[in-house]
C-alpha positions as CSV (number, residue, x, y, z in Angstrom):
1,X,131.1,82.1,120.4
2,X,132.5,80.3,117.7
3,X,129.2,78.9,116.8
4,X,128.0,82.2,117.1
5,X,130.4,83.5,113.8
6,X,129.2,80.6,112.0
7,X,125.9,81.0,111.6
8,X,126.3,84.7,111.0
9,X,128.5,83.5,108.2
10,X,126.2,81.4,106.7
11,X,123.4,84.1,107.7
12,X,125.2,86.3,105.3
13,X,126.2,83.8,102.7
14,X,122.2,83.5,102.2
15,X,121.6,87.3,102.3
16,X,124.1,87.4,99.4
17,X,122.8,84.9,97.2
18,X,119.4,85.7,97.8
19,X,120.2,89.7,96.9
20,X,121.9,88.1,93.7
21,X,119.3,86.5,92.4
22,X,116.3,89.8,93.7
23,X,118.6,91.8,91.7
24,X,118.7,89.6,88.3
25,X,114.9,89.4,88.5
26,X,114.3,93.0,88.7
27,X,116.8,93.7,86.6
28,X,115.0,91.0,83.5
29,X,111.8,92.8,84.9
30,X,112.7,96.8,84.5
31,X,114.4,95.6,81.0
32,X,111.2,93.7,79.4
33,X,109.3,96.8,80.1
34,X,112.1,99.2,78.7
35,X,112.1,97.0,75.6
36,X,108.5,96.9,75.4
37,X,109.0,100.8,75.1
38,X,111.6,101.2,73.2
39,X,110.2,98.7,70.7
40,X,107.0,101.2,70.4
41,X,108.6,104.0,69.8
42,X,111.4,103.2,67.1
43,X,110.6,104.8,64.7
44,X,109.8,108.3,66.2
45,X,112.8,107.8,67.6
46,X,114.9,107.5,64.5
47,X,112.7,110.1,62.9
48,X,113.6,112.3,66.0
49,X,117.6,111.5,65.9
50,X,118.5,113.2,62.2
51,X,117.4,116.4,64.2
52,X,119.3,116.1,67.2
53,X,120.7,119.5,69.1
54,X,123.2,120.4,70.9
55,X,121.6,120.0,74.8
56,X,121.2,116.0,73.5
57,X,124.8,115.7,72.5
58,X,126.7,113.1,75.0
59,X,128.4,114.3,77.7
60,X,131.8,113.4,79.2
61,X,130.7,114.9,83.4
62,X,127.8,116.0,84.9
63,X,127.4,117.4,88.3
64,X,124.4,117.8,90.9
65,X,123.4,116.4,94.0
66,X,122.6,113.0,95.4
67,X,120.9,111.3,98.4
68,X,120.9,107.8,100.0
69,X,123.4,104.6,101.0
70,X,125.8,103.6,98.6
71,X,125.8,107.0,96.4
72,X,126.3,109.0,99.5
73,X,124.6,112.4,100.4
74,X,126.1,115.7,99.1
75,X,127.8,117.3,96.0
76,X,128.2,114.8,93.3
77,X,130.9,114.7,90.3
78,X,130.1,111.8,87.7
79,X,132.4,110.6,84.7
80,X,131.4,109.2,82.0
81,X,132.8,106.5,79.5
82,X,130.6,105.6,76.9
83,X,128.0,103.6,78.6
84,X,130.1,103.5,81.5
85,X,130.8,106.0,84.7
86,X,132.5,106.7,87.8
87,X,130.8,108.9,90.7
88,X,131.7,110.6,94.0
89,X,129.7,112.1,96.5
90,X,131.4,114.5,99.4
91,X,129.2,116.4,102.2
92,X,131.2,118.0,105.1
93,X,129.6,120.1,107.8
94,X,131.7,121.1,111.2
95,X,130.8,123.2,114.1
96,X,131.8,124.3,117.7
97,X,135.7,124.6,116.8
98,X,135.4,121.7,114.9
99,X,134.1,119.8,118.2
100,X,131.1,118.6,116.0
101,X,132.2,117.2,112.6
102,X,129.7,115.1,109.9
103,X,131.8,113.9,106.9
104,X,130.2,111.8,104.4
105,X,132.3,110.4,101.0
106,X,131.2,108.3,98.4
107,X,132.5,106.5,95.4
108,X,130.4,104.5,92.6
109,X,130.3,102.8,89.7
110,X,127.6,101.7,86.9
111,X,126.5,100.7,83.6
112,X,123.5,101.6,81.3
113,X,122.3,98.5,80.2
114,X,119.8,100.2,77.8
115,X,118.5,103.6,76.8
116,X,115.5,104.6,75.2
117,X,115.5,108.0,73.1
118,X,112.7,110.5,74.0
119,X,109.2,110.1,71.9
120,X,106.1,111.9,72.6
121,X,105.7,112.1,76.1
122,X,108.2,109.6,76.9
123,X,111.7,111.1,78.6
124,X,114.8,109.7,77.3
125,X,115.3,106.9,79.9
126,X,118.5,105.2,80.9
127,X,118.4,101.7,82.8
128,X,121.6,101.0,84.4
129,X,123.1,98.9,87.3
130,X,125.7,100.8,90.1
131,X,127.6,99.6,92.8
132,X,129.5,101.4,95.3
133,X,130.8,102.7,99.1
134,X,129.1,104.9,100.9
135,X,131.8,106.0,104.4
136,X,130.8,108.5,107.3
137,X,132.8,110.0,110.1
138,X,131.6,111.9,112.9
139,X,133.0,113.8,115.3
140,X,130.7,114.6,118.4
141,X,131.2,116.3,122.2
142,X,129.6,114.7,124.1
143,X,128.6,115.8,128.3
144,X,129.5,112.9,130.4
145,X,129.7,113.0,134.5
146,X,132.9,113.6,136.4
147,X,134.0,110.0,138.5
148,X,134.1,111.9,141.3
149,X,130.1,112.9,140.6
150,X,131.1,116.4,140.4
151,X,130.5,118.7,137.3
152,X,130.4,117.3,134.1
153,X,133.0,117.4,131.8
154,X,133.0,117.2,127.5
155,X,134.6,114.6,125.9
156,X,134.9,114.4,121.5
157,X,133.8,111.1,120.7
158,X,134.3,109.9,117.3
159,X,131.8,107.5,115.0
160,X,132.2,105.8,111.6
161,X,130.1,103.9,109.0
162,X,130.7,101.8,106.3
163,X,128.0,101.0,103.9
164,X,128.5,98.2,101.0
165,X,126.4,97.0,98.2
166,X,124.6,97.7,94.5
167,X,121.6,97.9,92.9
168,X,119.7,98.8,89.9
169,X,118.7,102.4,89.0
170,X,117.0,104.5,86.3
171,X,117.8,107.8,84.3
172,X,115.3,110.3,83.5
173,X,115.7,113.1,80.9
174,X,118.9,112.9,79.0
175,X,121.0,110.0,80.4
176,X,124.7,110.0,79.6
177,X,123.6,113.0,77.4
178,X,124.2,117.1,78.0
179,X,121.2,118.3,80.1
180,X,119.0,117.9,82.9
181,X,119.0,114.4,84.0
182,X,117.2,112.7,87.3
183,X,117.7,109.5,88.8
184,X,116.6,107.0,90.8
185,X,118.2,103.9,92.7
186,X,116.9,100.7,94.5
187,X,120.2,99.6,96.6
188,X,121.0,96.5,98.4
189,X,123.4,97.7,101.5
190,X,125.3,96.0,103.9
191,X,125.9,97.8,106.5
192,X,128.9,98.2,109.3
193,X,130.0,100.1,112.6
194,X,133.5,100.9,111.6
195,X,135.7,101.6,108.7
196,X,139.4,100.2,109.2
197,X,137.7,97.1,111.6
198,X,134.0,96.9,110.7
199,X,131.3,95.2,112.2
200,X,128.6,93.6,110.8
201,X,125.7,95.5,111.8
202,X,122.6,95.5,109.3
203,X,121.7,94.5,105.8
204,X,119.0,96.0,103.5
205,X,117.2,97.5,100.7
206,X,117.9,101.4,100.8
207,X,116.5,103.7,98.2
208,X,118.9,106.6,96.2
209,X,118.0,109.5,93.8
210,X,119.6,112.4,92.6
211,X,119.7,115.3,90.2
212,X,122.8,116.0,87.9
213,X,123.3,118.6,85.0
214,X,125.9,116.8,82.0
215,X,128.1,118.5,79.4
């Protein structure tokens, strides 16, 4: 047993380095390519910034909906400082007297490393890195047969999730800014059975998106 726990320790230890250094190399990667862009397009750019309007003003919250680990699935309410923000997700669904209950909450947090200002047919893009929590709790009744092999009787049974990790994402249309704004997300996740005690259970590359509307 004990020998067991050490090589799942060192079995994680390699997952995390290894995820460290994927992450740096597609995070050099996205960036050459933005810069390669951005470097194009300068001078529209500037040309296009004396007549900026209102919808491309910066914006202090946005809020939309996202999908995936890490971000969560539901509602979302994002924060922004400068080229920083804070996010949360919620999504709560109950049923049969509350028998049958699905919560899922979420908190994140990233960083726009750079942004590129819309030219031609080019969106205003955003590259940023996020990390985050992604929790769920479930309630569920559940049939199960009577000892006695008699009728069956219904039990609640309840289930929880913990999810762990970061990645490196990208914002179309307006980033930071008022407006529109979509987003993707490549996540690394590990994942756990369990909240307060968690067990290991998976690790992984997940992906996230998510629409949001600033102001």
């Amino acid at each position: 047993m004990v020998v067991d726990e050490k090589i799942k320790v060192k079995y994680v230890g390699m997952i995390f380095f290894k995820t460290v250094a994927l992450v740096m190399a597609m995070f050099i990667a996205m960036n050459m390519v933005l810069l390669a862009i951005s470097s194009s397009t300068a001078n529209a750019s500037e040309r296009a910034g004396a007549g900026e309007n209102e919808t491309h003003k910066a914006a202090s919250q946005a809020v939309g909906f996202s999908g995936g680990w890490i971000t969560g699935s539901g509602v979302t309410y994002r924060r922004y400082f400068g080229d920083h923000f804070l996010q949360g997700t919620f999504f709560g669904v109950t049923s049969d007297s509350a028998n049958n209950t699905y919560v899922n909450t979420a908190f994140s947090a990233g960083t726009y490393l750079h942004k590129i200002k819309a030219s031609g047919i080019i969106p205003p893009l955003g590259l940023k890195i996020m990390a985050g929590a992604d929790l769920v709790v479930e309630r569920r009744a559940e049939e199960s047969a009577a000892t006695d092999g008699g009728s069956q009787v219904s039990r609640t049974r309840r289930y929880s999730n913990s999810y762990y990790g970061g990645g490196v994402g990208l914002d179309i249309g307006n980033p930071g800014r008022a407006g529109l704004s979509l987003w993707i997300a490549v996540n690394y996740v590990v994942a756990y059975d369990g909240i307060t005690s968690p067990t290991f259970d998976w690790f992984g590359t997940r992906p996230a998106a998510g629409i949001l509307y600033g102001w």
